[in-house]
C-alpha positions as CSV (number, residue, x, y, z in Angstrom):
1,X,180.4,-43.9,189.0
2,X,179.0,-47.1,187.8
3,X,177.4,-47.1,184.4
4,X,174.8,-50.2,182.9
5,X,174.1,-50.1,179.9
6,X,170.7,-52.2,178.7
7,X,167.6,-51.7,176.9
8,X,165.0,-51.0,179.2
9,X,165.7,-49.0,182.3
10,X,163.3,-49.5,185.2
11,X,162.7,-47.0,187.9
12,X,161.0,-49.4,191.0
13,X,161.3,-53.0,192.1
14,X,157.7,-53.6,193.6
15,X,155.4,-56.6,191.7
16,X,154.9,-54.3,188.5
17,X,158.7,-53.3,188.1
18,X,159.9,-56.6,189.1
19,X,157.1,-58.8,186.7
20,X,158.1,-56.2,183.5
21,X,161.7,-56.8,183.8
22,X,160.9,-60.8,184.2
23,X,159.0,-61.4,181.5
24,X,161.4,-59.0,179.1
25,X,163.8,-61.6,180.5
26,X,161.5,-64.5,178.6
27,X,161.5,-62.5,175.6
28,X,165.6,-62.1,175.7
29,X,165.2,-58.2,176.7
30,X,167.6,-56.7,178.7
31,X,166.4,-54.9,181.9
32,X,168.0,-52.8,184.8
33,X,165.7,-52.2,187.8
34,X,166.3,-48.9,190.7
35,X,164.7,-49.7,193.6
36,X,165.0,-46.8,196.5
37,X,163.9,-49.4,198.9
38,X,166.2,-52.4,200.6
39,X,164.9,-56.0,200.0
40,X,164.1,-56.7,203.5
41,X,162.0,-53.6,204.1
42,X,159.6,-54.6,201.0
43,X,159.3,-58.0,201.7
44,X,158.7,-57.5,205.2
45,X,155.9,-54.8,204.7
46,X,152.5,-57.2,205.1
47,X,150.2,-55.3,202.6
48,X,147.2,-57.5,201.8
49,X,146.4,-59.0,198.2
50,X,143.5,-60.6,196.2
51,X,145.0,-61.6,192.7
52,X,142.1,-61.9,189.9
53,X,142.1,-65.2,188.1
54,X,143.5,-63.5,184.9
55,X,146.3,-62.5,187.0
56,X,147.2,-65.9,188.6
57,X,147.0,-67.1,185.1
58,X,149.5,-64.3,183.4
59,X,152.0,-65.5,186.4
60,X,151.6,-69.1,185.2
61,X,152.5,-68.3,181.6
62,X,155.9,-66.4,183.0
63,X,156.5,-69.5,185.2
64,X,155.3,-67.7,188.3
65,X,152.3,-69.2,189.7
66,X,153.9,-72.4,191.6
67,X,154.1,-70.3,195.2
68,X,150.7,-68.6,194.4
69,X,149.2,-72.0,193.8
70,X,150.6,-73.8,196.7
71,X,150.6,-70.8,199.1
72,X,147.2,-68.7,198.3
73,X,143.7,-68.9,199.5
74,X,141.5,-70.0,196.2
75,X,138.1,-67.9,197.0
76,X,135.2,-69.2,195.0
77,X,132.8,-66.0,196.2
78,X,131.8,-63.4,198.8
79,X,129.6,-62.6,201.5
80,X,128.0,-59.4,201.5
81,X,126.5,-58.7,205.1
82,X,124.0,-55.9,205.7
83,X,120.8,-55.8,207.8
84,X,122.2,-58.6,210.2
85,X,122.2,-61.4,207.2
86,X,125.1,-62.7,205.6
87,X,124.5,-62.9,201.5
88,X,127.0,-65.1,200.1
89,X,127.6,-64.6,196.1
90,X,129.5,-68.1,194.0
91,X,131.7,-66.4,191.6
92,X,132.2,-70.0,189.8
93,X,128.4,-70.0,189.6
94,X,128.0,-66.5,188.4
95,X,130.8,-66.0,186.2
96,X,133.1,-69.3,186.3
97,X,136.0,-67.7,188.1
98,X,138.0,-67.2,191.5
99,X,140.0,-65.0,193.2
100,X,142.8,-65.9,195.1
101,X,144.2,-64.4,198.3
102,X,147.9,-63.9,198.5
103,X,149.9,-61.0,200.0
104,X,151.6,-58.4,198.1
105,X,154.5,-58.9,199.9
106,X,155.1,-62.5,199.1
107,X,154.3,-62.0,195.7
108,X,157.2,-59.3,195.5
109,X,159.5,-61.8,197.5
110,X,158.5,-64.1,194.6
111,X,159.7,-62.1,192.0
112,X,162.3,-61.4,193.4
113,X,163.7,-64.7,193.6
114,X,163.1,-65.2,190.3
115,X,164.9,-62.6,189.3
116,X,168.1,-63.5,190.9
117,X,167.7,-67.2,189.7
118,X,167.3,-65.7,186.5
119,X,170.8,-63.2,187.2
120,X,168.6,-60.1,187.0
121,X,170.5,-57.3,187.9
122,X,168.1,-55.5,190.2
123,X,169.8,-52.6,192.4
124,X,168.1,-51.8,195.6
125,X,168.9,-49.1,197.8
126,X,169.6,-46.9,194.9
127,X,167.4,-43.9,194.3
128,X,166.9,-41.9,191.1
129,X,167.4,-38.2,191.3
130,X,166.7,-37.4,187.0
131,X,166.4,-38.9,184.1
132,X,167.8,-36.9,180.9
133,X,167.1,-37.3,177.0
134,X,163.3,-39.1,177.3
135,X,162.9,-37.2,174.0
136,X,166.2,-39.3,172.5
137,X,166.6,-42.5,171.5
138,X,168.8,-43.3,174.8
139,X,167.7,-41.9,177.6
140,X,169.8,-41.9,181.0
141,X,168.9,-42.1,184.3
142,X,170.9,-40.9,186.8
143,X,170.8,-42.3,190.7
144,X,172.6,-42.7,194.0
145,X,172.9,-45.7,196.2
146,X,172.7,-45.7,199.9
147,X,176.4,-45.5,200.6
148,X,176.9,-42.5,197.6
149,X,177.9,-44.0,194.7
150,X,176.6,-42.4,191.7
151,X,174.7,-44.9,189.2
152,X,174.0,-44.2,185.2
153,X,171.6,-46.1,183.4
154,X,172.3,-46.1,179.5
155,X,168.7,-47.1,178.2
156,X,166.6,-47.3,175.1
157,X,162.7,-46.8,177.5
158,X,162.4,-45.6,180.9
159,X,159.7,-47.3,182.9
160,X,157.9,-45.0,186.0
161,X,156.8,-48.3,188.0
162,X,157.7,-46.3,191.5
163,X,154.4,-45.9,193.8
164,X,152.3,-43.3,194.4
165,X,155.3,-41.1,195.5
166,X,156.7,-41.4,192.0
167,X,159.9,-39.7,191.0
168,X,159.8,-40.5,187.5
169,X,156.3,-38.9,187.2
170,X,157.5,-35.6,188.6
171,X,160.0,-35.6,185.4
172,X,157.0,-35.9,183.3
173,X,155.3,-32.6,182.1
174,X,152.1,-31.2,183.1
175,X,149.3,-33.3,182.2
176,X,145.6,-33.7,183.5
177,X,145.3,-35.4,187.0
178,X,141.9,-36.6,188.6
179,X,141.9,-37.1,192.5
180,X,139.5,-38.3,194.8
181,X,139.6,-38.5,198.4
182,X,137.5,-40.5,200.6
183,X,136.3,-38.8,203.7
184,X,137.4,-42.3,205.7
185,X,139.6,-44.5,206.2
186,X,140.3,-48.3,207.2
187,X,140.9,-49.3,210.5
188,X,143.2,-52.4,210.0
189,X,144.3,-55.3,212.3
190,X,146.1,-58.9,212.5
191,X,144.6,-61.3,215.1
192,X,145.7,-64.5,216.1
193,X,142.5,-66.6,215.7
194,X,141.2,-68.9,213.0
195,X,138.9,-68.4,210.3
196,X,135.3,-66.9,210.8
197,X,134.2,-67.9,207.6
198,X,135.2,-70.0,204.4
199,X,135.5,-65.9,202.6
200,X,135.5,-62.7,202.3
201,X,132.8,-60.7,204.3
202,X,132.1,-57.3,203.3
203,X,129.7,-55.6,205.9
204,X,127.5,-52.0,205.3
205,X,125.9,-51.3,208.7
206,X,124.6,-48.0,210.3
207,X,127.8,-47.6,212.1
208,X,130.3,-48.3,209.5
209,X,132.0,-50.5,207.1
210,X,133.6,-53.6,208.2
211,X,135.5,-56.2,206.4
212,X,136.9,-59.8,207.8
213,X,139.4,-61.0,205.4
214,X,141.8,-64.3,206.0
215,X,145.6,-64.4,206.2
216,X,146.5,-67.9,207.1
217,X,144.7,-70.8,209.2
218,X,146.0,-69.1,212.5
219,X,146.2,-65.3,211.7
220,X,143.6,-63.2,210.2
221,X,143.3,-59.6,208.9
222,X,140.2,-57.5,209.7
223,X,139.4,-53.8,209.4
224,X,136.8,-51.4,209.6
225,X,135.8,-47.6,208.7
226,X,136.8,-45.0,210.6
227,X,138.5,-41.1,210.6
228,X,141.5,-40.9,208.7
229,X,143.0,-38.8,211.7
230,X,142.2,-42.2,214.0
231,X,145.8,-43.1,216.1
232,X,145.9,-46.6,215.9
233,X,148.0,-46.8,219.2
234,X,144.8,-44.8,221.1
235,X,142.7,-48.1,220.5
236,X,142.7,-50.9,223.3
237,X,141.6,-54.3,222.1
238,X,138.1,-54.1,224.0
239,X,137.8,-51.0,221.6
240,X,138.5,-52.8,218.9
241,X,136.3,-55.9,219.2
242,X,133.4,-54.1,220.6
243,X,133.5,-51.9,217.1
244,X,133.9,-55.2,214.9
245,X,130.6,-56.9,216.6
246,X,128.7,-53.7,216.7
247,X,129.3,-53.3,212.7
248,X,128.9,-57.7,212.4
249,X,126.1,-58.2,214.7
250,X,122.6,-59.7,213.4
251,X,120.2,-61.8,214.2
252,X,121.4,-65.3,212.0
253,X,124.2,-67.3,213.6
254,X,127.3,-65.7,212.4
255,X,130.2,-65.8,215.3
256,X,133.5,-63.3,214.5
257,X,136.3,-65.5,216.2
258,X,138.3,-63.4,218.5
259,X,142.1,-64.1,219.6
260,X,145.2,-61.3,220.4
261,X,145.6,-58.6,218.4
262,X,149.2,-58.5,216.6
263,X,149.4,-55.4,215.0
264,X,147.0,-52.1,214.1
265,X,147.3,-49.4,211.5
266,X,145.2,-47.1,210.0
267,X,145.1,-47.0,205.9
268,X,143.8,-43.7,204.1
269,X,143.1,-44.5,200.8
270,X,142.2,-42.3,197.4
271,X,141.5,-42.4,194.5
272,X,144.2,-40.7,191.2
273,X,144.9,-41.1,187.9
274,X,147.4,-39.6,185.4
275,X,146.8,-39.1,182.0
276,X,148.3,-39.6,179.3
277,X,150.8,-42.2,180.6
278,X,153.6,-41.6,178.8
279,X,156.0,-38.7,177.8
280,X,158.8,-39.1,175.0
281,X,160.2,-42.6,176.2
282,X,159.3,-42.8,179.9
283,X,156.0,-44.8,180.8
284,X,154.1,-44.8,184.1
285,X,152.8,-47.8,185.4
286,X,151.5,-49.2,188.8
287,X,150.7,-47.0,191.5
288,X,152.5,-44.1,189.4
289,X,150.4,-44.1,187.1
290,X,147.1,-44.5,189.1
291,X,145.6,-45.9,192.5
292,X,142.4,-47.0,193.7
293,X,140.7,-47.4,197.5
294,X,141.4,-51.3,198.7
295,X,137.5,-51.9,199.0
296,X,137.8,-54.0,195.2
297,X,140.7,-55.0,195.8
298,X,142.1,-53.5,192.2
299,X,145.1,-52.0,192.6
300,X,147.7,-54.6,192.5
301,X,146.3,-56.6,189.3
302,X,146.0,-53.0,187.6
303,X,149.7,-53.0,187.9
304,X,150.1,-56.5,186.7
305,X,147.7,-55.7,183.7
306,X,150.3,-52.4,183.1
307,X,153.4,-54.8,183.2
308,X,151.8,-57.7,180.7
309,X,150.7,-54.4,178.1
310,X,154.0,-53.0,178.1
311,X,156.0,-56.3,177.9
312,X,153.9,-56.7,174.7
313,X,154.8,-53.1,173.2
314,X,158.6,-53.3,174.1
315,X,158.8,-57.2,172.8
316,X,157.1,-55.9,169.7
317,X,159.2,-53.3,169.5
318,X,162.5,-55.5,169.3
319,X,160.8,-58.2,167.1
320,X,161.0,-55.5,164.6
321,X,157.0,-55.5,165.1
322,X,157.4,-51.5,165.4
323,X,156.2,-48.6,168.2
324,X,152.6,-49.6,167.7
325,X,152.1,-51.7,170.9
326,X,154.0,-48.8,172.7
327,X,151.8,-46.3,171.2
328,X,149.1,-47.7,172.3
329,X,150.0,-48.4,176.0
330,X,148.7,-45.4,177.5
331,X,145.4,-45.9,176.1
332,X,144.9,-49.6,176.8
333,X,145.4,-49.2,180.2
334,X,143.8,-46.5,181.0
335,X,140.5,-47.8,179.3
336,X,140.9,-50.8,182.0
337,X,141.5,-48.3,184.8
338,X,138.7,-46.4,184.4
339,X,136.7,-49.4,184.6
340,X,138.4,-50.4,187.5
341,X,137.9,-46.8,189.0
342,X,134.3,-46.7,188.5
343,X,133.9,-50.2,190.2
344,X,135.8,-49.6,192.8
345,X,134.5,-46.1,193.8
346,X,131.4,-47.5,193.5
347,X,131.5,-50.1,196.4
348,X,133.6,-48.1,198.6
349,X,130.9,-45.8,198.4
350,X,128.1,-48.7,198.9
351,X,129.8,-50.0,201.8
352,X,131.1,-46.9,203.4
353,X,129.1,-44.4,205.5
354,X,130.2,-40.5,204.8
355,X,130.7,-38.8,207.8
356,X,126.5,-37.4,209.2
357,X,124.6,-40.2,207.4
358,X,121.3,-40.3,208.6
359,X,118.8,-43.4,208.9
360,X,117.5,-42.8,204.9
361,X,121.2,-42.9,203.5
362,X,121.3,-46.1,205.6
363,X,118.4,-47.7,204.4
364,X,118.7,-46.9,200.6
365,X,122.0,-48.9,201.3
366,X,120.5,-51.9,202.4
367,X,117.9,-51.7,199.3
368,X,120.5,-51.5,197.2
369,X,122.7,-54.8,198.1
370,X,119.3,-56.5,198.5
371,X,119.2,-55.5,195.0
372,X,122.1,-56.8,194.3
373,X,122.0,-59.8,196.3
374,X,118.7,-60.6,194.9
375,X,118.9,-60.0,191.2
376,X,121.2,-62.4,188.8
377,X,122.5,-59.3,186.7
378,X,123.4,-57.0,190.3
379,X,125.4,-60.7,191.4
380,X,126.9,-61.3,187.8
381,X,128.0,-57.5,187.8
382,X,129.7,-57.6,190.9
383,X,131.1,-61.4,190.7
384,X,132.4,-60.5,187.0
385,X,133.9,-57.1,187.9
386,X,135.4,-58.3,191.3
387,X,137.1,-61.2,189.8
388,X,138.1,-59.4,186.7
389,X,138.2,-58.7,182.4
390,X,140.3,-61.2,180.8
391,X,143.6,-59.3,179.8
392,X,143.7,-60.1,176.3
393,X,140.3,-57.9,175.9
394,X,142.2,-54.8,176.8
């Protein structure tokens, strides 16, 4: 058995695991991270990202941002497309902020780094099976790496930052949980081809949702709606393209640029949230604490914004500052995360059709992003909640 003995223990290396235990390293807080997960497998599974400007600025105060800002996509806006028009909507114009696109993947491969520069001790491949004494003031978890060896972490807080599969929530006692699920799901796909446009396009049309996003100046990532029971292998590239321009096709000069299709998959997404988040001395963050569909592209800076709150409360907390940063964690974030819910489940549902629409469903649609499109306070509400609340208001 091999026992660590630290202050806070962390149960997940993805971004939110992996930024909490950096920045307790800036405040000269000890940290052990479990990760059930090998290093290669994370980094190497693509998963899309759009990082709010408040988020690209809380990596720059840890020292972070330096990949970000020579490796993302700065957006300055959006196009909404329905009716056959694009609409495009100037977030710097509206709101004075950006968004920038950068993939969850390299973000984690980012921290990661750090962390080892930094001699983090981070052990991957090692899976938690319990955590004993939350309601003590040192809790233990208990885990197993891949080849058997049994690990003990000796900790003062427990942090739940493991997905949506969460062990460390299942150790938690019965609380209220709200799910939603979405009666559809994204079709998604990489294509070697350039861009089609300068950003974003999210499209409503009578036979679906469609989104053309940007990965790099060669490769892009599209998707669009379809069954969550779709087989992504069933779908020939004519299949594919001929769905993309009947969802894109208008009458104003828009062109999708085609190219070979690299890889497909098909994403079910839903909507949950736990609540309270904490329990004794375990705290959930992340994706154990709450997820969100992709359409607002939320649910990686909601686990960022967990991260910065509870670096706050435990660096309080051994400043001598007291439990009332702690305390408060739950509530904070879940204030933000319902805003985030309601935003999000709103344009999923905007852009999405449910499953029977009929022709008046479609056209209310339409009137409403014409709305939106057409009024300053629908273009400030979506360019300020798609871009994001400063983190120091929450």
């Amino acid at each position: 058995m091999h026992t660590y003995s630290t202050q806070v223990g962390i149960i997940g290396g993805g971004p939110a695991g992996l930024l909490l235990s950096h920045l307790l390293h800036l405040s000269g807080v000890e940290s052990v991270v479990c990760e059930a997960r090998d290093e290669e497998t994370i980094a190497t599974t693509h998963r899309a990202g759009i990082l709010e400007q408040a988020s690209v600025e809380l990596l720059r105060t840890a020292g972070l941002s330096h990949a970000v800002e020579a490796n993302s996509h700065e957006h300055r806006g959006v196009y909404l497309r329905f009716s056959g028009r694009s609409h495009h909507l100037d977030f710097t114009e509206l709101v004075g902020a950006t968004v920038s696109l950068y993939a969850q993947n390299q973000l984690f491969t980012d921290l990661a780094e750090q962390r080892r520069r930094d001699g983090g001790t981070v052990l991957y491949e090692t899976t938690v099976s319990d955590v004993q004494g939350l309601q003590e003031t040192r809790p233990v978890i208990h885990a197993r790496t891949v080849n058997g060896e049994e690990v003990r972490v000796e900790c003062d807080f427990v942090i739940g930052a493991d997905g949506s599969r969460s062990v460390a929530r299942t150790l938690m006692p019965a609380a209220a949980e709200h799910r939603h699920s979405y009666p559809y799901a994204w079709f998604g796909f990489l294509v070697e081809a350039p861009p089609s446009a300068d950003e974003l396009i999210y499209t409503h049309s009578p036979q679906g949702f469609a989104l053309v996003s940007q990965r790099s100046d060669t490769v892009q990532r599209m998707y669009f709606q379809c069954d969550p029971s779709e087989n992504a292998d069933e779908w020939s590239e004519d299949r594919i393209w001929s769905e993309m321009h009947a969802r894109l096709a208008g009458d104003d000069d828009f062109a999708l640029k085609t190219g070979p299709i690299i890889s497909t998959t098909v994403l079910p997404f839903r909507s949950y949230v736990r609540e309270p988040l904490r329990h004794g001395r375990l705290f959930l963050a992340g994706d154990a604490a709450h997820t969100v569909p992709p359409t607002g592209a939320k649910g990686l800076n909601l686990a960022l914004h967990d991260a910065k709150i509870l670096h706050e409360g435990l660096e309080s907390f051994y400043r001598g500052g007291g439990s009332q940063g702690l305390e408060s964690y739950s509530e904070r974030a879940l204030r933000r995360m319902w805003r985030v819910q309601s935003f999000s489940y709103w344009l999923t549902t905007l852009m999405h059709n449910p499953p029977g629409q009929d022709e008046f469903s479609n056209r209310r649609a339409a009137a409403e992003l014409e709305a939106i499109t057409s009024m300053g306070s629908g273009r400030r509400y979506l360019a300020e909640s798609y871009t994001g609340w400063p983190h120091e208001t929450w």
